[in-house]
C-alpha positions as CSV (number, residue, x, y, z in Angstrom):
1,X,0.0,0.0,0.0
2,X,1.5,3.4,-1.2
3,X,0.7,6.2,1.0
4,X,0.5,9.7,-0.3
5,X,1.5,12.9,1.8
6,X,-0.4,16.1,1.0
7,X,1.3,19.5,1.2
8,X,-1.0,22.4,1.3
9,X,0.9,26.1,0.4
10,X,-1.6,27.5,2.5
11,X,-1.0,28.4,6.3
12,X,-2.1,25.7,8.6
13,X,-3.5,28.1,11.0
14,X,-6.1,30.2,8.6
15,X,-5.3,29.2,5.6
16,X,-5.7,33.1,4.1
17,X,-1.9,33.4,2.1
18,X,1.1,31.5,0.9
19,X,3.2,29.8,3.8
20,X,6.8,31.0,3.7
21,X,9.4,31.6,6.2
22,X,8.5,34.5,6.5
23,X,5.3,34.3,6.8
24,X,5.6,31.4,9.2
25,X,8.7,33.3,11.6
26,X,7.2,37.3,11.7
27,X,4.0,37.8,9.6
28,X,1.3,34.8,10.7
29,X,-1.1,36.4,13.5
30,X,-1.3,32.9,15.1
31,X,2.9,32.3,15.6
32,X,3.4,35.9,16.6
33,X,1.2,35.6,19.7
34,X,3.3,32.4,20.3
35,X,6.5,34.4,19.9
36,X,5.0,37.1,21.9
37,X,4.1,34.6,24.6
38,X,7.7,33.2,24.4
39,X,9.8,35.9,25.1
40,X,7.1,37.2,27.8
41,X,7.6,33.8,29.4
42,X,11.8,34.2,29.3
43,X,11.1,38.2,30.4
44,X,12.8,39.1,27.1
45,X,11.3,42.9,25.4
Protein backbone atom coordinates (compact mmCIF):
# COMPACT_ATOMS: atom_id res chain seq x y z
CA UNK A 1 0.00 0.00 0.00
CA UNK A 2 1.51 3.42 -1.18
CA UNK A 3 0.71 6.16 1.01
CA UNK A 4 0.46 9.74 -0.30
CA UNK A 5 1.51 12.87 1.78
CA UNK A 6 -0.35 16.07 1.00
CA UNK A 7 1.34 19.50 1.24
CA UNK A 8 -1.01 22.44 1.31
CA UNK A 9 0.94 26.11 0.36
CA UNK A 10 -1.59 27.54 2.53
CA UNK A 11 -1.00 28.37 6.27
CA UNK A 12 -2.07 25.66 8.57
CA UNK A 13 -3.45 28.09 10.95
CA UNK A 14 -6.11 30.22 8.63
CA UNK A 15 -5.33 29.22 5.63
CA UNK A 16 -5.72 33.06 4.09
CA UNK A 17 -1.87 33.38 2.06
CA UNK A 18 1.06 31.45 0.88
CA UNK A 19 3.23 29.78 3.75
CA UNK A 20 6.79 30.95 3.69
CA UNK A 21 9.41 31.59 6.18
CA UNK A 22 8.46 34.50 6.51
CA UNK A 23 5.35 34.32 6.77
CA UNK A 24 5.64 31.41 9.24
CA UNK A 25 8.68 33.26 11.60
CA UNK A 26 7.19 37.26 11.68
CA UNK A 27 3.96 37.81 9.64
CA UNK A 28 1.33 34.81 10.66
CA UNK A 29 -1.14 36.37 13.47
CA UNK A 30 -1.33 32.88 15.09
CA UNK A 31 2.89 32.31 15.64
CA UNK A 32 3.40 35.91 16.56
CA UNK A 33 1.21 35.57 19.65
CA UNK A 34 3.33 32.37 20.31
CA UNK A 35 6.50 34.42 19.89
CA UNK A 36 4.99 37.15 21.88
CA UNK A 37 4.06 34.60 24.61
CA UNK A 38 7.75 33.24 24.41
CA UNK A 39 9.83 35.94 25.08
CA UNK A 40 7.13 37.15 27.78
CA UNK A 41 7.58 33.83 29.43
CA UNK A 42 11.79 34.17 29.26
CA UNK A 43 11.08 38.18 30.41
CA UNK A 44 12.76 39.10 27.12
CA UNK A 45 11.30 42.85 25.45
Amino acid sequence: MKREITFYSRCFFYGKTVETVDHLFIQCEVTGQLWIFFLRLKNIS
